[in-house]
C-alpha positions in Angstrom: -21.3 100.8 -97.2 -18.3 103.0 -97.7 -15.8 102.2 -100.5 -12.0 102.0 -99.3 -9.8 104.3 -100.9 -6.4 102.5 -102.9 -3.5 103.8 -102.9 -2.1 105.1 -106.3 0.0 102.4 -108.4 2.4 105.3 -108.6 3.5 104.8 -105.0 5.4 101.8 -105.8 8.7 101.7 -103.7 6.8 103.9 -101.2 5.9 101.5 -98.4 9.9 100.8 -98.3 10.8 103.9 -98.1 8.6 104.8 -95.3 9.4 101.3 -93.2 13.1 102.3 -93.2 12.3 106.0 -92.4 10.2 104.8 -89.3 12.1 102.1 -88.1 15.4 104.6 -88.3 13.3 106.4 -85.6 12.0 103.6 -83.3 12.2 99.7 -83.2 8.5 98.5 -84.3 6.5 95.5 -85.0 4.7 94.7 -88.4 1.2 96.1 -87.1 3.0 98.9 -85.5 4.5 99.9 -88.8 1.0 99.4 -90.3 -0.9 101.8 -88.1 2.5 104.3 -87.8 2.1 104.9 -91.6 -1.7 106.0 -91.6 -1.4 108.0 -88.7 1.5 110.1 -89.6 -0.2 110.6 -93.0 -3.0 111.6 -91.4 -4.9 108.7 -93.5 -4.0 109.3 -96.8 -1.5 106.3 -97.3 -2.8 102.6 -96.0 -0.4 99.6 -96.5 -1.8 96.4 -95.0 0.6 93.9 -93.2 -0.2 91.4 -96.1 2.2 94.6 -98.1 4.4 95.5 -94.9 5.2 92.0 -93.7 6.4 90.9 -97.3 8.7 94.2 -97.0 10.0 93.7 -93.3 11.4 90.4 -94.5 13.0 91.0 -97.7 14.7 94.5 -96.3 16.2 91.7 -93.2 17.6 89.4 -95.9 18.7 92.0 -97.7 20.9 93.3 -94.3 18.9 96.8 -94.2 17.0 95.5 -91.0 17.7 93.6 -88.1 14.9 91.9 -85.9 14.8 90.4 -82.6 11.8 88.6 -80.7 10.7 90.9 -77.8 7.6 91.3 -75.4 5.3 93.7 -76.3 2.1 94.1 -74.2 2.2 91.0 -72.8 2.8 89.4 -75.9 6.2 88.3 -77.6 6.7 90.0 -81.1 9.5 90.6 -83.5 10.9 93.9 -83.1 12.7 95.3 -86.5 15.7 97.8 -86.2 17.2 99.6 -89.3 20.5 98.8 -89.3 23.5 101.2 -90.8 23.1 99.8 -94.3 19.1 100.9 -93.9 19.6 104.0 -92.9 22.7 104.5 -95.8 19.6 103.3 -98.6 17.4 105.6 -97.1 18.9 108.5 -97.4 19.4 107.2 -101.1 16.4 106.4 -101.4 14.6 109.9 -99.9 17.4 112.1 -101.8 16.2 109.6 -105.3 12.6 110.7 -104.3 13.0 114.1 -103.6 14.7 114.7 -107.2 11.4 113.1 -108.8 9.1 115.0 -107.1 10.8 118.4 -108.0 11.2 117.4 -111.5 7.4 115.8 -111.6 6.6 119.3 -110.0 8.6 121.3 -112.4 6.4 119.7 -115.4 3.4 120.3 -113.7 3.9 123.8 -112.9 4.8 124.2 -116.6 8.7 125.3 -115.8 10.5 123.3 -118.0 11.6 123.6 -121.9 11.9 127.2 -121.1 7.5 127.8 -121.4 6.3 130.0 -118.9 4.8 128.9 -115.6 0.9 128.6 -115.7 -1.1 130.8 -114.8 
């Protein structure tokens, strides 16, 4: 039996970020979105629909996505758009994350306070 790996508690806010990122690219389902995520991080990250589908509906009542029931594969699914006020918190939201990973990266290369870098 192989053990699944979690993700990190310290990607919280992360699954929203990347839902709005992908559906500012394409229009998408919930299991769509699920299987989008692990592939283009090559398996690292893995948010079930029990996370994404919790996500996908608070983002539409909060205006950031749209939805519409279309048929996919033969089967009728609801589609979720970013809409402009998605894409406006994701660019928030990705410039927000970019400035904690510099300044998490800063620590841990040991440039901060002025201390040289480590060797």
């Amino acid at each position: 039996m192989t053990l699944r790996k979690s993700n990190p508690a310290f990607l919280n806010g992360v699954p929203e970020m990347l839902v709005l990122k992908l559906l500012t690219e394409r229009a998408m389902h919930g299991y769509d979105l699920v299987q989008a995520i692990k592939s283009e991080s090559r398996d690292e990250l893995a948010f079930g629909e029990g996370c994404i589908y919790p996500i996908l509906h608070r983002l539409e009542a909060e205006g950031l996505l749209k939805s519409s029931k279309e048929e996919v594969g033969g089967r009728v699914r609801v589609v979720y758009r970013a809409t402009a006020r998605g894409r406006a918190r994701l660019a928030e939201t990705v410039s927000n994350w970019r400035q904690v990973v510099s300044s998490i990266n800063r620590v841990l290369e040991g440039e901060g306070h002025g201390r040289p870098a480590m060797a």
